[in-house]
Structures are given as C-alpha cells and as structure tokens.
PAKOLSE-406912 format. One record per residue (C-alpha): residue in three letters; z, y, x. Coordinates in nm, 3 decimals, padded with zeros to 5 digits. Example, Ala and Ser with C-alpha at 12.3 -4.5 7.8 and 13.67 -1.06 7.14 Angstrom:
BEGIN
    aa         z         y         x
   ALA    00.780   -00.450    01.230
   SER    00.714   -00.106    01.367
END
This chain:
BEGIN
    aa         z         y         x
   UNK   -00.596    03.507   -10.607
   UNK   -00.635    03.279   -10.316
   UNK   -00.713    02.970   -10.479
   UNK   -00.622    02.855   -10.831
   UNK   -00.320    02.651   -10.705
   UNK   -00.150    02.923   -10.498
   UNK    00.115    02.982   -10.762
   UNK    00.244    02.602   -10.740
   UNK    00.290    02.661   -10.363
   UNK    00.674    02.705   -10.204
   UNK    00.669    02.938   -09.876
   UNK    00.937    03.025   -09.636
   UNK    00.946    03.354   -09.523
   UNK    01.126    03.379   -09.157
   UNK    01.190    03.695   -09.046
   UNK    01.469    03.864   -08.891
   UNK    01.433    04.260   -08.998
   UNK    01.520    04.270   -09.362
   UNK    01.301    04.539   -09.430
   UNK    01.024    04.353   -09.260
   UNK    01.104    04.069   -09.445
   UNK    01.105    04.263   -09.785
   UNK    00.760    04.373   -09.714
   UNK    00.647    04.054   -09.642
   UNK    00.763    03.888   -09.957
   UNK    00.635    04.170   -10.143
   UNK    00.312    04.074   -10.007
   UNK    00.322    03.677   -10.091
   UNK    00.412    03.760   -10.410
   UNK    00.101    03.964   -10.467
   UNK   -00.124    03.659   -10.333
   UNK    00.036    03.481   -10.624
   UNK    00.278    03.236   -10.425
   UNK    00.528    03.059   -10.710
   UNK    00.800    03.013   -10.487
   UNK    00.994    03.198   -10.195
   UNK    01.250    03.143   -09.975
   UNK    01.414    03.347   -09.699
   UNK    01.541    03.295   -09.351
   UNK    01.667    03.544   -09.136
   UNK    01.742    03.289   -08.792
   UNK    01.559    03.016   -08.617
   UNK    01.793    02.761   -08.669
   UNK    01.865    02.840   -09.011
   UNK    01.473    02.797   -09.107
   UNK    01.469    02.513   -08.879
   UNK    01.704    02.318   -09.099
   UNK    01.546    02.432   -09.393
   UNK    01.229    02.260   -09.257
   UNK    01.355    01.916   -09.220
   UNK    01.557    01.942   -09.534
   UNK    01.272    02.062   -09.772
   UNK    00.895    02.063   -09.790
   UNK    00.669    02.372   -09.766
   UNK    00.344    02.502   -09.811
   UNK    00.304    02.754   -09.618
   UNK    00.530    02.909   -09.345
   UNK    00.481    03.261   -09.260
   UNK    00.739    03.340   -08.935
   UNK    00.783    03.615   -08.731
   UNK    00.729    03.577   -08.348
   UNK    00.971    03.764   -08.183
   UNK    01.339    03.806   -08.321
   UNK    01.509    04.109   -08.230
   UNK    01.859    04.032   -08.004
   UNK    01.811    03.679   -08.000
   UNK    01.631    03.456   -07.748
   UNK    01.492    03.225   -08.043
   UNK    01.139    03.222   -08.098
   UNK    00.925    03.182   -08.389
   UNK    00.664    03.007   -08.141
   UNK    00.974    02.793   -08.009
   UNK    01.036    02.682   -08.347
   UNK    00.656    02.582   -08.396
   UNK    00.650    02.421   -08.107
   UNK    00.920    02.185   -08.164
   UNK    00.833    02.097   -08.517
   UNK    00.498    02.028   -08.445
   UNK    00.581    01.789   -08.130
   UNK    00.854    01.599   -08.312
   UNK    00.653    01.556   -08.644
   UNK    00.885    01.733   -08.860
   UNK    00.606    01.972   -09.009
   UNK    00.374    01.819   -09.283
   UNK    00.058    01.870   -09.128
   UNK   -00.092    01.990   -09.537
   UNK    00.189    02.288   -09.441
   UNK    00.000    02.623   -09.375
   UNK    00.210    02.802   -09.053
   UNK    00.122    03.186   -08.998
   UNK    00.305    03.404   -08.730
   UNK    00.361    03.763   -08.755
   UNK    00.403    03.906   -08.360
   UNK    00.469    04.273   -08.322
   UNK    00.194    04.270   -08.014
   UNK    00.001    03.965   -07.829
   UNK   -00.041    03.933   -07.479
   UNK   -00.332    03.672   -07.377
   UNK   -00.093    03.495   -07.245
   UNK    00.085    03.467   -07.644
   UNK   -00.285    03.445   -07.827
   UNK   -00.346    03.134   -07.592
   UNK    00.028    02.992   -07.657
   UNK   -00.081    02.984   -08.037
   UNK   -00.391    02.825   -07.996
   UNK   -00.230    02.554   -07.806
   UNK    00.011    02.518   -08.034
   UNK   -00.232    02.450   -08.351
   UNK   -00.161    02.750   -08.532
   UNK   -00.334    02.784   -08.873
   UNK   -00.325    03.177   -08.772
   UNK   -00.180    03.482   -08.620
   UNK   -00.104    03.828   -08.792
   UNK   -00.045    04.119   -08.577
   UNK    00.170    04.437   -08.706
   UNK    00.085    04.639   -08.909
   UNK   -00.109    04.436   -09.116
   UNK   -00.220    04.480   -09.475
   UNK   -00.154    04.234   -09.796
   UNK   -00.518    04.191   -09.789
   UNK   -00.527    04.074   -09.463
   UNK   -00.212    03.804   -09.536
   UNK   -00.490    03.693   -09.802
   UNK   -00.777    03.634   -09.617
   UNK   -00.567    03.411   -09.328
   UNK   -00.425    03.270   -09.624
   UNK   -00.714    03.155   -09.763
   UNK   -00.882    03.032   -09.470
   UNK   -00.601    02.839   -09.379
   UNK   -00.599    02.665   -09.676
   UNK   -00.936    02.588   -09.707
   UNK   -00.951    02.421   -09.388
   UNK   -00.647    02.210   -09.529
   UNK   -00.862    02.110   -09.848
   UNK   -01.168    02.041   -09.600
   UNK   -00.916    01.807   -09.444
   UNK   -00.725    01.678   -09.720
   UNK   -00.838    01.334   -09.657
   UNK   -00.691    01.324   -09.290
   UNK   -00.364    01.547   -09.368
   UNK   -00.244    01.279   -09.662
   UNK   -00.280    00.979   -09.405
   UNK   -00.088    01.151   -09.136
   UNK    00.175    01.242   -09.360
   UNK    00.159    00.880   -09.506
   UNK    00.178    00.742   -09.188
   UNK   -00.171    00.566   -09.226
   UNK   -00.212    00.644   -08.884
   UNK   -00.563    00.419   -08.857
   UNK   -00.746    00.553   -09.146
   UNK   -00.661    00.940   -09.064
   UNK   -00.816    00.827   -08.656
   UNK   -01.106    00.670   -08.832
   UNK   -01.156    00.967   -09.030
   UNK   -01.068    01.239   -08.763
   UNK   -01.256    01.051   -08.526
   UNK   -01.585    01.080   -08.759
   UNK   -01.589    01.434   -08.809
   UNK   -01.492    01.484   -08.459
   UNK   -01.816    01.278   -08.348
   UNK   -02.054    01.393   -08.549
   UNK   -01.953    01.777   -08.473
   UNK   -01.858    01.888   -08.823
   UNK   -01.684    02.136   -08.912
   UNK   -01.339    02.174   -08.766
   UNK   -01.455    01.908   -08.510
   UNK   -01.200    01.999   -08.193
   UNK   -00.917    02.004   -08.446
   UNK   -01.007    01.632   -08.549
   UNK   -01.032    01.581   -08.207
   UNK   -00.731    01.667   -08.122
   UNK   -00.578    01.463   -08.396
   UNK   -00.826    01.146   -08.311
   UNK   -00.667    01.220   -07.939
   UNK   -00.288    01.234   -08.001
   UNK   -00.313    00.916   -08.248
   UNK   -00.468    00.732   -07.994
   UNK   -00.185    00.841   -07.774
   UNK    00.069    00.664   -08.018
   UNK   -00.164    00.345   -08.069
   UNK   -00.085    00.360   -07.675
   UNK   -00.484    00.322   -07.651
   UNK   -00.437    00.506   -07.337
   UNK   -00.814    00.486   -07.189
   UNK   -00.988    00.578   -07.534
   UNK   -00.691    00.874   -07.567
   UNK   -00.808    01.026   -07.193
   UNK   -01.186    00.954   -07.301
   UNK   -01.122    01.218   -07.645
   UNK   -00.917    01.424   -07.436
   UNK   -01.150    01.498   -07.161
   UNK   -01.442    01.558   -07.403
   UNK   -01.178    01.795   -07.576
   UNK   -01.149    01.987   -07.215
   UNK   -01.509    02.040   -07.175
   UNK   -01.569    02.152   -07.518
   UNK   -01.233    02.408   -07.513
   UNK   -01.079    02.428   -07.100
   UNK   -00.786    02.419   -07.341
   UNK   -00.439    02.337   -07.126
   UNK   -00.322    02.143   -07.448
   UNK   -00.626    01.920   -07.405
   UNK   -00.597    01.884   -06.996
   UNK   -00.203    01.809   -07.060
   UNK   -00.338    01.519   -07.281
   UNK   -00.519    01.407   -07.046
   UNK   -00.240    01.377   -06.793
   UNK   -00.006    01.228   -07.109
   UNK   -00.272    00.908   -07.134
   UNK   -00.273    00.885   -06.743
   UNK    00.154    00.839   -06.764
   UNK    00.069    00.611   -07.029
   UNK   -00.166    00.409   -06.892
   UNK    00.021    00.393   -06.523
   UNK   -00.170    00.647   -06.356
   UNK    00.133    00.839   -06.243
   UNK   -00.055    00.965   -05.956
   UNK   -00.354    01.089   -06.131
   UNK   -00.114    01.237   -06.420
   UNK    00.074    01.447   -06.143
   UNK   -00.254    01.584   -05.999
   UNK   -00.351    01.674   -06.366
   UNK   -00.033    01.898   -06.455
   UNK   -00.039    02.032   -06.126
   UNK   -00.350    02.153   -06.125
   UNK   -00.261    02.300   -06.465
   UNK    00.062    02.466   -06.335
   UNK   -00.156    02.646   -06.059
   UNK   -00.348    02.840   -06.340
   UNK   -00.047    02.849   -06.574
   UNK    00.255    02.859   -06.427
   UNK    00.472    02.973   -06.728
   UNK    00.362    02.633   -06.938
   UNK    00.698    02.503   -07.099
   UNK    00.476    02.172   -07.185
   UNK    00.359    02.143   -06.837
   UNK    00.661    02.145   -06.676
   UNK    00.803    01.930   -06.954
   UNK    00.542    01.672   -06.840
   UNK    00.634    01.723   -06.466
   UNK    01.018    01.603   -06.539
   UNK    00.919    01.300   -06.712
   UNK    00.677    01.222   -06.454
   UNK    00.962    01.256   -06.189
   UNK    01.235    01.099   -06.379
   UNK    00.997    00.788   -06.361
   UNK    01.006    00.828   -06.026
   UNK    01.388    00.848   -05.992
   UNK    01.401    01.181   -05.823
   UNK    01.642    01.346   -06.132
   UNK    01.683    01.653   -05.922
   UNK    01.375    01.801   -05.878
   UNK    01.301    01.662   -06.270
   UNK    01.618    01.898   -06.363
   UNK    01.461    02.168   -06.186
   UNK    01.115    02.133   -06.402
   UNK    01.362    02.053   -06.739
   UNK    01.544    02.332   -06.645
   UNK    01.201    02.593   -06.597
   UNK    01.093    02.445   -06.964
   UNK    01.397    02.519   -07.148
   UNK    01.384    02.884   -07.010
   UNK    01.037    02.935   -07.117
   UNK    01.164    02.799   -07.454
   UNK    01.504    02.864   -07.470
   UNK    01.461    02.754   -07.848
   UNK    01.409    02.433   -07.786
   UNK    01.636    02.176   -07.879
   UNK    01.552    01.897   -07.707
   UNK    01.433    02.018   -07.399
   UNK    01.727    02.205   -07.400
   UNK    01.901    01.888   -07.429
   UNK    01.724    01.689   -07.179
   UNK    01.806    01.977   -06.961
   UNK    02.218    01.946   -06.983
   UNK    02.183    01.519   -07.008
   UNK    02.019    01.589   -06.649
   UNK    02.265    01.815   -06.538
   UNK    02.550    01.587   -06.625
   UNK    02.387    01.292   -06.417
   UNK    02.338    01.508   -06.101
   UNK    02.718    01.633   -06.145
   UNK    02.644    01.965   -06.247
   UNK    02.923    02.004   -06.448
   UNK    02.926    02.368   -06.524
   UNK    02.559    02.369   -06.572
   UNK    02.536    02.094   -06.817
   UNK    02.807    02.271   -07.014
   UNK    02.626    02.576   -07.088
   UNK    02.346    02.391   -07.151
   UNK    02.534    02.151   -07.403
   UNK    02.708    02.428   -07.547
   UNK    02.347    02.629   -07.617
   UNK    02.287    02.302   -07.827
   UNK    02.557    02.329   -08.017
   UNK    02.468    02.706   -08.116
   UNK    02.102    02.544   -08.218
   UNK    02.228    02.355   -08.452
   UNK    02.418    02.035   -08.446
   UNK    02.286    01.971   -08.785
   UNK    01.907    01.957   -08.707
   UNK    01.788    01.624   -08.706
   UNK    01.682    01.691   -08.366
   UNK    02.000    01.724   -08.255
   UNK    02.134    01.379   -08.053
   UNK    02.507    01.299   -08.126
   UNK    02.516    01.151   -07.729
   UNK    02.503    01.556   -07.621
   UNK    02.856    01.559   -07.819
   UNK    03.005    01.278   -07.595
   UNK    02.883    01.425   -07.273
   UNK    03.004    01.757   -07.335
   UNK    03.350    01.607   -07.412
   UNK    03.314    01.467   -07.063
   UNK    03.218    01.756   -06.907
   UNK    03.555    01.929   -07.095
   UNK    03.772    01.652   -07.036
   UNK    03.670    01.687   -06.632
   UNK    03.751    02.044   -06.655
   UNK    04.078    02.013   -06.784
   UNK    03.959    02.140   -07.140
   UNK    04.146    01.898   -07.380
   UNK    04.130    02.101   -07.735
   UNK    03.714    02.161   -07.620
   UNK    03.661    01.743   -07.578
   UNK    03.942    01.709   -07.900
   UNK    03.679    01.957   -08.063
   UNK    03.360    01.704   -07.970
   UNK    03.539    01.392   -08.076
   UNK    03.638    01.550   -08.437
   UNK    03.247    01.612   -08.451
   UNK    03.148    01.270   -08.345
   UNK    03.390    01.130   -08.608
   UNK    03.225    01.381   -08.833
   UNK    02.912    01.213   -08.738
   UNK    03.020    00.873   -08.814
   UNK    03.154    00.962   -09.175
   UNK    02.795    01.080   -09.279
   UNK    02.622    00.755   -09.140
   UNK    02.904    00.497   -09.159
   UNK    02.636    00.207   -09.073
   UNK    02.535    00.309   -08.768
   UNK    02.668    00.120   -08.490
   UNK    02.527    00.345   -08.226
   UNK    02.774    00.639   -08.352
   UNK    03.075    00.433   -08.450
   UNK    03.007    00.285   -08.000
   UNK    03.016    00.691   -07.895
   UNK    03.306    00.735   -08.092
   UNK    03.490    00.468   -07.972
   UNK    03.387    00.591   -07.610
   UNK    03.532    00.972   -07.715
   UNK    03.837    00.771   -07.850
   UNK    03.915    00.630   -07.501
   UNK    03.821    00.996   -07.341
   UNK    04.122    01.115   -07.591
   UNK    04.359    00.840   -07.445
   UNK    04.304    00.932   -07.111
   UNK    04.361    01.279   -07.212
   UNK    04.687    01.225   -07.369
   UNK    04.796    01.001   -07.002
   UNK    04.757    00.682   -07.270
   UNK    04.542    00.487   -06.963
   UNK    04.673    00.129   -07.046
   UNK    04.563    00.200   -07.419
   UNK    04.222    00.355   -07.261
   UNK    04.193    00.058   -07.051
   UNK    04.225   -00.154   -07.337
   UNK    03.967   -00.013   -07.530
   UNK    03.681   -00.033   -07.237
   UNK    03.788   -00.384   -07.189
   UNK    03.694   -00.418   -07.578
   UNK    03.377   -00.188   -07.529
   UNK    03.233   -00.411   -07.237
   UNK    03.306   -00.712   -07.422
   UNK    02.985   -00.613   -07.599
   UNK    02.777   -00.580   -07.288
   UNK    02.572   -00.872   -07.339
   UNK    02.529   -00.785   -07.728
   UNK    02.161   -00.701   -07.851
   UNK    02.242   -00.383   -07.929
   UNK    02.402   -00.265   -07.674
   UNK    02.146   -00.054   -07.479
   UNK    02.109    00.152   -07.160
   UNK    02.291    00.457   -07.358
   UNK    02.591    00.225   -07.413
   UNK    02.593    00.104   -07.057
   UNK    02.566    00.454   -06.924
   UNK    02.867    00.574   -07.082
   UNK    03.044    00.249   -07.032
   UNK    03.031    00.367   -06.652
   UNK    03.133    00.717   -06.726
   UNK    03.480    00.631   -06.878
   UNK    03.528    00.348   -06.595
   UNK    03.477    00.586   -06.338
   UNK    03.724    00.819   -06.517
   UNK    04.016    00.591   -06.484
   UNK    04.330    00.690   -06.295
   UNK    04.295    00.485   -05.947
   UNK    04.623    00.316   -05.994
   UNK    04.506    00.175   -06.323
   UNK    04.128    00.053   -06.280
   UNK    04.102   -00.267   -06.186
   UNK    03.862   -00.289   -05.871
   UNK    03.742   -00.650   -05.911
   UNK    03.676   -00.631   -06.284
   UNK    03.536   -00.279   -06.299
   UNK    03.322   -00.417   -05.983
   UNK    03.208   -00.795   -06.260
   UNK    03.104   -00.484   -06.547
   UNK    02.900   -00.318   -06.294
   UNK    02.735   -00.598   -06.203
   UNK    02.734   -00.752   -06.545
   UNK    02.472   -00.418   -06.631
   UNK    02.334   -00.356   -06.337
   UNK    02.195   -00.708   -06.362
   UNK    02.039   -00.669   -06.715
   UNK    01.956   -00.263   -06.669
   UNK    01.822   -00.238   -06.296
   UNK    01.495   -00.281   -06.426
   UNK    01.362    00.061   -06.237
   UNK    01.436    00.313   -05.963
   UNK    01.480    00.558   -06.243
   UNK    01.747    00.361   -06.440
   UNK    01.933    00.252   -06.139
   UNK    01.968    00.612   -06.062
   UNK    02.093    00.715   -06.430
   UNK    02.375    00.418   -06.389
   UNK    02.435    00.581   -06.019
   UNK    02.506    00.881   -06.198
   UNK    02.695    00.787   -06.498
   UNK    02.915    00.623   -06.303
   UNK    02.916    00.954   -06.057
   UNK    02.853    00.785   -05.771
   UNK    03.208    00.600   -05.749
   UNK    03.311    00.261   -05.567
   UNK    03.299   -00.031   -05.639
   UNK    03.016    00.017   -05.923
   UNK    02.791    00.209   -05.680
   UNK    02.783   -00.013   -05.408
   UNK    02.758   -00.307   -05.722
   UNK    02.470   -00.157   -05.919
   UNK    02.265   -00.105   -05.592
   UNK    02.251   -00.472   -05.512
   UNK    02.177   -00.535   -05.831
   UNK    01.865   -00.367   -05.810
   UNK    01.768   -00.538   -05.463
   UNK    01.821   -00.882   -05.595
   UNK    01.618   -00.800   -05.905
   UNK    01.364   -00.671   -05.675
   UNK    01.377   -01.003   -05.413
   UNK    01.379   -01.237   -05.739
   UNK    01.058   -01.039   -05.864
   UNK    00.904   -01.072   -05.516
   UNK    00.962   -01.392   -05.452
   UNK    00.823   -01.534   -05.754
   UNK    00.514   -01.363   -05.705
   UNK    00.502   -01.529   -05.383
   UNK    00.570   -01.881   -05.576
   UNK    00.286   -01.799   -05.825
   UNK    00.017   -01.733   -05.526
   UNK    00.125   -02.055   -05.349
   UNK    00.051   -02.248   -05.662
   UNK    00.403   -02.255   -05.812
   UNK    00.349   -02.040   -06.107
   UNK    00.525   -02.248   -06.342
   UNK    00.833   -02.301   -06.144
   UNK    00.834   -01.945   -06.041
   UNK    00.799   -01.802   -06.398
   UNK    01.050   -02.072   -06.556
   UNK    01.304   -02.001   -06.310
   UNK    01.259   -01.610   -06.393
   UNK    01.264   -01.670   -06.769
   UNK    01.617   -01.852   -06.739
   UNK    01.741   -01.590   -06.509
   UNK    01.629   -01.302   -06.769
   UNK    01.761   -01.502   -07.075
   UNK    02.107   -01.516   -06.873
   UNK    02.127   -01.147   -06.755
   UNK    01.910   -01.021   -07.013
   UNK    01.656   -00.823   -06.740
   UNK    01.367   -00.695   -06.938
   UNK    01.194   -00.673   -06.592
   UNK    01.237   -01.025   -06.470
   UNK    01.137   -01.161   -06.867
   UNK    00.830   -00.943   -06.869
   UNK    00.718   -01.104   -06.513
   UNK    00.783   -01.422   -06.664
   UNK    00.536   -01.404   -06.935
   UNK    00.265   -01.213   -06.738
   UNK    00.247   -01.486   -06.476
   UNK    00.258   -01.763   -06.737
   UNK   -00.020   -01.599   -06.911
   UNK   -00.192   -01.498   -06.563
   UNK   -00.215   -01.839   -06.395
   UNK   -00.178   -02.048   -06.776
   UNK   -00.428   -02.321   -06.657
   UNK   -00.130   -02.380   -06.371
   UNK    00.150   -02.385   -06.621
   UNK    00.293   -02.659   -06.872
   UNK    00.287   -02.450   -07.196
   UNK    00.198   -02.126   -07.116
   UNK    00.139   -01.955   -07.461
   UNK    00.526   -02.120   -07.528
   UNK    00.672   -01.961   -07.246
   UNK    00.495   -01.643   -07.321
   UNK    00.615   -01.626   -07.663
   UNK    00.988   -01.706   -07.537
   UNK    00.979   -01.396   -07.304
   UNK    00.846   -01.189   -07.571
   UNK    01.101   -01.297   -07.870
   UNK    01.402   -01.227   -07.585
   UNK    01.249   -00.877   -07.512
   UNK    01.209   -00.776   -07.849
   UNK    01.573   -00.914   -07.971
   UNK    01.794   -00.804   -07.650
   UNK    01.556   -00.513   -07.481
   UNK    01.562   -00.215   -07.646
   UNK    01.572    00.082   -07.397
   UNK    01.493    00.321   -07.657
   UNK    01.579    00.604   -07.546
   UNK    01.514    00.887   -07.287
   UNK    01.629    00.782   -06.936
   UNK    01.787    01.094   -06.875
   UNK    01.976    00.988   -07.187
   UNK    01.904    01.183   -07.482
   UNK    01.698    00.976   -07.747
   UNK    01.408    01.134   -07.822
   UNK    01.213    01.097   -08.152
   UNK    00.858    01.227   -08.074
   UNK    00.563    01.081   -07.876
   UNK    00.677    01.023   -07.501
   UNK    00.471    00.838   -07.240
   UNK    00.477    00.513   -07.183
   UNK    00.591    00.498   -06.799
   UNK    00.953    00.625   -06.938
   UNK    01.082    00.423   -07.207
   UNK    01.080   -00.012   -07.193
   UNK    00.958   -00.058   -07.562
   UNK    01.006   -00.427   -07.647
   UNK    00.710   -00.371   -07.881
   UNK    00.473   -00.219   -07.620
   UNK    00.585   -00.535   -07.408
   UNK    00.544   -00.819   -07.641
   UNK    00.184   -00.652   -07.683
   UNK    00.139   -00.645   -07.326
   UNK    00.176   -01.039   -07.295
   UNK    00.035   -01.104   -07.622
   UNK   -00.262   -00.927   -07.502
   UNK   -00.254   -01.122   -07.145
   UNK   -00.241   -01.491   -07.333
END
C-alpha cells in the first residue's frame, strides 16, 4: 500500500497501446488506486483534464502514429495552469534520450518510468511522488486556491533556508513573482535557481523577468545564449517570438512560432499563435494548415480561442471555400449558444455573419453590418481583437462598394486609439492586409501619436508639465490612446510639484485606462490565458499600478 489514502485517489491512465494500457491499470490497481479512468489520445485526456480533477496522471510519452506527445500535453497543462499542482504526473517513455530526461526535468515532472518496468517500481515513484506532495501540502492548497502570497511566502521559506525540496520551491517562489510582475526579485530567484541547477527552465526565467521588466535587450541575449546550447527548445524559441513581436518584426517571430510548434506539434496554443501569425503576414495557405491542426486538437479544450474559428473562415472565404467558412461560422454560433453572455463571441459572430454576406454577393447587407460593427469602436469593450477584424472584413469589400472616405474616418478612428506600439500598428497593417486607404491612415496615426508623445516631453522639460500632460490627458480621453493617457499620468506624477493637482490627474488617467484599455490579448491575436511577459500585452491593471506607484 502506498499510503493509507491511495484508495480515495482517481488516476487517468493515458496510453495509446491497449495492451499497454491493460497492463498498466492492472498495475494501479494493485497499488490500491480507488478509481481509474482511460484515455487512449492526447486530446481526449486533455479534455478530460480540464473537465475533471485527478490525482495522479500516469501518461505514456510517445504515441504510436500520431505526432501528439505525452510531454506536449504536460507541457501545456502545466504552463496554462490547468493541472492542480496536488496532481501526481508520471510518464511512461519506451526509451530516453538526454535530450528527453532533461525535457522532463524542465518540465517539473513528479517522475519518469522507462519500459519494461515492474508494478513495484510504479510503487515506489508513486510513493515518492506523493510524499513530496504531503511535504508540500501547505504550498500546493494555496496555489490551487489562488492564495498566491501565502504559497510565495511559504515557497520562498523553504527555498531560503535549503530544505528539503528547496529548487522546487524555488521555482514556484520564482514564477509567482513573475505574476506579482515583481520582475527584479523574479530574475534575483531565478538566477540563484541557475547556479544551483544550469537548468534552461531557470535561465529562460531569467530572460521572462528581463521582458517583464523592459530589458528586451538583455532578455534576447539570455534565450540566445540558451538556443546556442539547445537549439531544439520549443520554450526558447517560444520566448524569441514574443520578444520579436514586441519589436514588430512578425516575420522572423513566425519563423521562431513556427520552429516551437514543430518541436511540439501538440501544442495548442503555440500552434495557434503560429497560424494567427501566418494570417497577418498573408500566408494564407500556411495559416490554414495551421488553423486546421487546431481544429483536430480540439476545439473543445478550454485552450482553444474561438478568434482561430473566424480567421480560418477568412482564410476559406479568400480561397473561394464557402461551405469550409459556412462550416466556421456554424461553430462560432455554436460557440455563442454555450456562452450566450459573452459579448466577445456574439462581436466574432457578427464579423463571420458579414463574411457569409459577402459570400452570398449580399455586400450592401455586409456593408451594413460593419457600419453597425464600427459604430462600437469607441465602446469600452471593444478591444484590439475587435479592431483587427474590423479591418479584415473592410478590406474584404468589393471595390465598387467600400466607401474610400469612410473606410479611410474607421481607420483612423482605431488607429488613433490602438497605435500605441510598433507591434500593434503592424498587426492593424496586417489585418487590414496592407490595403489603401487604411494603410496609408493607420501609419499616420502612429506618427502623430509618436510627435504628440514627443512633444510633450519636450513641454514637461521646459517647465510646462502641466500643460503638456493636460493637453495629453484630453487627447487620450477623446481617442482613447492608452499610450498618450499613460504619459499623462507619469509626467503628472514625475514633475507633481510643477502641476495643479497632480495625484487628480493621475487618478483620471488611470480610471480611463482601466475602463476603456483593455488590450488583453496576444498581439498576434490569439488570447492567451497563461503567464506572458509584460512587454506584450497593455494591462490596464499593470498600468494603473505603474502610476499609482509613480505618485
């Protein structure tokens, strides 16, 4: 018996082979697990992950005639916080390179069983594994609680003070940190981490508190230098596309998205990321294979992003594919009926409904429903996903039905509230496939945003700073700018002995962030739900911190 509670415990058993998995079973059984159940495919155990809770997870590494992954499937749970962190997860490899022994470790695997193994052996990692969740009981309930500060202050202690299990609490003291956006103290834990294990894990964190903290240049010598000793790591290459998305330069990111969703062609997001990428740069057929290996993940996984839908309809629709984008509209309606409140879903539908017009040569009716669609441009809600596609279906109409001057006002209308960032300008660029009038439109946009940002820092160095930041508070309350707001509060708050009510002009930038600037999601345009880095997404949290942390 492993421990006197075994028998309560539920397991799922993934394994492809069925005598394999027989075997295995057999063998849980006989450690006394109460309860069983059996997958024979990644993306059927995947869903059975988010739906229920487990215990213990014993998968298989390798699954014969498919290019899923047990380690894939890890992986991705882990990163996107959809594994318990009390669940117990053992893979079964039928050999291990150093190369796979090393991908487990970074991984935090609670152990590895190599074929042919015995019951007895299944016991003993069993029971290891499960003591070290008891040792840690204290830290695993606050992480699944989400009492994120006591399960630091507790990891952090143990990590400290060396006892037992210390790197693990490191690593946990690290990647909280990470989320607190504590970016210095995250490096600090990281780097200690590195010289305690040369781990890549820990010299990736590093480089993920350097993007946080601004340090793109130090972040990109980090992964760098760990792509030179490990070129085949999916996370460093992961890291590489953020880094250049932030930069703007969405072609060579696609090539590093594109090298990590090889390496894990399990993957569902990167996967994802991959195709949303593809679809900016025009890649058409690319982005549909891509988008079309997403679908054959699993469009019920909760990591699954209902915006991949909508782009592949547009990818079909641009091919000349009208039952394959009637197919994707169907599923986004689908969508909407399970989760009838969400206004993000019912906006994408509407966009697939105008797609459908167009398809059926219904373009007055199409151009009746964008006008109603950009109507909302100036709504709270209405984000840099909205605005992207907004620009997709414009630059979709027939030329003898788009209206040059008002597609040109819409264009400028977003470009004016998104242009906040080489890297967004270049998303709307793409969206709207580099097309007339809104190209031309969208690229002053970001010039004047630029010049008004300039010049008031100019204003604030003369002695103007509360002219210069009023005047860049109204302009950001008019076009909604999350740039030219968050200037407005830092130089309040920078020169507030120069300016008539600095904390009350501070606190006005911060309220209209919060309510109207929400870039939530992944510039590249699929939302993701896991930690990302702070240099890609405009949180209006992280910003109203910033000031508040400035007054």
């Amino acid at each position: 018996m492993i421990d006197r509670d075994i028998h309560r415990a539920r397991a799922l058993l993934v394994d492809g082979n069925p005598m394999m998995r027989s075997v295995a079973l057999g063998q849980l059984r006989d450690a006394g697990v109460g309860h069983i159940d059996t997958a024979a495919r990644v993306r059927d155990a995947r869903m059975m992950l988010e739906r229920d809770r487990y215990d213990i997870v014993l998968c298989n590494r390798e699954f014969e005639g498919s290019e899923h992954a047990g380690q894939d499937l890890l992986d991705e749970l882990r990163r996107e916080n959809l594994l318990p962190h009390r669940t117990v997860f053992l893979m079964i490899a039928n050999r291990a390179s150093y190369h796979q022994v090393v991908e487990a470790a970074e991984s935090a695997l609670d152990g590895m069983l190599l074929r042919p193994y015995t019951g007895a052996l299944l016991m003993q990692r069993l029971t290891e594994a499960r003591r070290r969740k008891r040792e840690l009981a204290d830290i695993m309930l606050a992480l699944d609680t989400g009492n994120h500060q006591t399960a630091f202050a507790r990891a952090y202690k143990r990590f400290i003070e060396r006892q037992p299990y210390a790197v693990y609490c490191g690593r946990v003291a690290a990647e909280l940190l990470l989320d607190m956006r504590r970016f210095v103290e995250a490096q600090r834990v990281f780097e200690k981490l590195t010289e305690a294990t040369k781990a890549i894990w820990a010299r990736l964190g590093i480089a993920r508190a350097q993007m946080g903290a601004g340090n793109s240049a130090g972040a990109r010598e980090t992964v760098h230098a760990v792509l030179v000793e490990e070129p085949e790591s999916a996370d460093a290459h992961d890291l590489v596309g953020r880094l250049l998305i932030d930069q703007g330069d969405f072609e060579a990111a696609l090539d590093s998205y594109r090298k990590a969703a090889e390496l894990t062609p399990g993957c569902l997001l990167r996967t994802q990321h991959a195709g949303a990428l593809a679809f900016y740069q025009g890649r058409t057929r690319e982005a549909r294979q891509l988008f079309e290996h997403c679908l054959g993940l699993g469009v019920q996984s909760k990591l699954f992003d209902a915006l991949t839908l909508l782009l592949l309809a547009l990818v079909r629709h641009d091919e000349g594919d009208r039952p394959g984008a009637a197919a994707m509209h169907e599923q986004l309606r689908e969508f909407q009926r399970r989760f009838p409140d969400s206004r993000r879903l019912a906006r994408l539908t509407r966009c697939a409904e105008v797609l459908a017009r167009l398809a059926d040569d219904q373009g007055a009716a199409a151009l009746d429903s964008l006008r109603e669609i950009g109507s909302q441009a100036g709504d709270d809600d209405f984000d840099l996903e909205s605005a992207n596609m907004l620009l997709a279906l414009w630059s979709r109409l027939p030329a003898e039905l788009c209206p040059n001057d008002e597609y040109e006002q819409l264009a400028e209308r977003i470009g004016m509230r998104f242009c906040i960032s080489r890297a967004i300008t270049e998303s709307l660029v793409g969206a709207a496939r580099g097309t007339e009038p809104a190209l031309g439109m969208i690229r002053r946009c970001q010039a004047r945003i630029s010049a008004l940002a300039e010049q008031a820092m100019a204003r604030a160095m003369q002695g103007e700073a509360g002219a210069a930041a009023e005047h860049l508070l109204a302009i950001g309350q008019r076009t909604l700018n999350g740039r030219l707001l968050e200037m407005a509060g830092l130089i309040a708050s920078r020169h507030r002995e120069h300016v008539v009510d600095a904390e009350k002009l501070v606190a006005r930038a911060a309220t209209q962030i919060q309510r109207s600037c929400r870039i939530d999601g992944h510039i590249a345009g699929i939302q993701r739900t896991g930690r990302s880095p702070g240099g890609l997404l405009m949180r209006s949290r992280q910003v109203q911190e910033t000031l508040n942390a400035t007054a």
